[in-house]
C-alpha positions in Angstrom: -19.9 -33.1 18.1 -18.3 -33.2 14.6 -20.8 -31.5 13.0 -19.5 -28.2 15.4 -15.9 -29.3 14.7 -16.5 -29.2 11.1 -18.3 -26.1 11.3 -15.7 -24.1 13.9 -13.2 -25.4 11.3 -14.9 -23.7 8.3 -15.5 -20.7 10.1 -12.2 -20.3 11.3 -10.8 -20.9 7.5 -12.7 -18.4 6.8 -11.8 -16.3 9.1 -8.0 -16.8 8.2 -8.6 -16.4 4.4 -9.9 -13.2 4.9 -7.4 -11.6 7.1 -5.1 -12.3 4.3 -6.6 -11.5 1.1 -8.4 -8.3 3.1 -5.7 -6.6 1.7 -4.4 -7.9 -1.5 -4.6 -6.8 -4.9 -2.4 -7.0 -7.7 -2.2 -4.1 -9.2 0.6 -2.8 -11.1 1.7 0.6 -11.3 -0.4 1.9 -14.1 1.4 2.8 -17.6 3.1 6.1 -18.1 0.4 8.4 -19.7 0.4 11.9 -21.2 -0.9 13.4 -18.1 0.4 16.7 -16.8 4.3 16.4 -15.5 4.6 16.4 -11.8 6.1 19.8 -10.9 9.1 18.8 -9.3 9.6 22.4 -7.1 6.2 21.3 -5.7 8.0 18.7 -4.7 11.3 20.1 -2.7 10.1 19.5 0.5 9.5 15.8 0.0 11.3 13.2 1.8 10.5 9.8 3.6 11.3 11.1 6.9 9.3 14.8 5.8 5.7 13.2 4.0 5.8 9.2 3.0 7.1 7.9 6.4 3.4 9.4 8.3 1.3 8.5 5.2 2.6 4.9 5.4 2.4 4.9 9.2 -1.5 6.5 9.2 -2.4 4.4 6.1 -0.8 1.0 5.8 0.7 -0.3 8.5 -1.7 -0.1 11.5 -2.9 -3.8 11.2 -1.8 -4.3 7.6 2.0 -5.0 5.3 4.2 -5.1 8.9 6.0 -8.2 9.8 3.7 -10.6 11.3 0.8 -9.7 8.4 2.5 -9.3 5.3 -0.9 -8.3 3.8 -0.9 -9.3 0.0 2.8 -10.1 0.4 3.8 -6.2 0.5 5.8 -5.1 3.4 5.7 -1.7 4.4 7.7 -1.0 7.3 10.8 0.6 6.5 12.2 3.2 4.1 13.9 0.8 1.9 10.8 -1.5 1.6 8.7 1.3 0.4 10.8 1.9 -2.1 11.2 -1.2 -2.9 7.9 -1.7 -3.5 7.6 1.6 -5.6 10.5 0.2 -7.6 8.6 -3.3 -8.1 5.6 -1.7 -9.4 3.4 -2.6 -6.9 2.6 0.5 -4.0 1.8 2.9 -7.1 -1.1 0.6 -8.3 -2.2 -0.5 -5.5 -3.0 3.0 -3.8 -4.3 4.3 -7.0 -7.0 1.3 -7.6 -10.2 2.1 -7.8 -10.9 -1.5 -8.3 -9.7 -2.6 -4.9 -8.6 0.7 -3.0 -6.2 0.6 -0.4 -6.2 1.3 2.1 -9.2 -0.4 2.5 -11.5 2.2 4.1 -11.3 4.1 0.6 -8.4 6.2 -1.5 -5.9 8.1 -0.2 -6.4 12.0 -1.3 -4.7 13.0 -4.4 -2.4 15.2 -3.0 -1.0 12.7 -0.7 -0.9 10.0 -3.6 1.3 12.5 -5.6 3.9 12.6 -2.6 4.9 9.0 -3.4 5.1 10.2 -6.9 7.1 13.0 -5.5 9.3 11.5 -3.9 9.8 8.5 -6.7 11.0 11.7 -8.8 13.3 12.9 -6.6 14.7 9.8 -6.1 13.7 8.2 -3.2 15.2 11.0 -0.3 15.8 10.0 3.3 
């Protein structure tokens, strides 16, 4: 009998520590580099409520970052936390890892990364 106590209490540590750290990394924005600019009339049409408020929806905050799972302690379910977390270095770096890639199933496309880059140049539109 405590032999399957210990071991339902292993697994279910386990199962815990997982559901948090399934989404966690700590990747920083990466350094400015040399790259070609981002054309900012490519990005006109860029707004939260246009473009970043369906990629966050489709891509982060099905199971993951609402209240109740704050997966790796990043929050996505408003406007002003994304930004936030733009602003604090962390949604940049963490979408463009290919260490860790979130979302989890694998990167985002390129073209939908460079909307959040977008929209951090055009300063953050509603």
């Amino acid at each position: 009998m405590k032999q399957k106590f210990i071991l339902f209490t292993a697994v279910a540590l386990c199962s815990i520590t997982l559901t948090f750290y399934s989404c966690k990394d700590k990747t920083k924005d990466p350094a400015p580099t040399t790259n070609t600019p981002i054309n900012t009339d490519s990005c006109k049409n860029i707004t939260y409520t246009t473009s970043i408020s369906a990629i966050v929806s489709s891509n982060c905050t099905g199971s993951c970052h609402i209240p109740g799972n704050i997966s790796g302690g990043l929050l996505l379910n408003s406007k002003t936390a994304v930004e936030n977390a733009i602003k604090n270095n962390n949604l940049l770096g963490r979408i463009k890892s290919t260490n860790n890639p979130m979302p989890p199933s694998g990167l985002m496309k390129d073209s939908t990364i460079k909307k959040f880059d977008c929209w951090k140049t055009k300063g953050y539109l509603n």
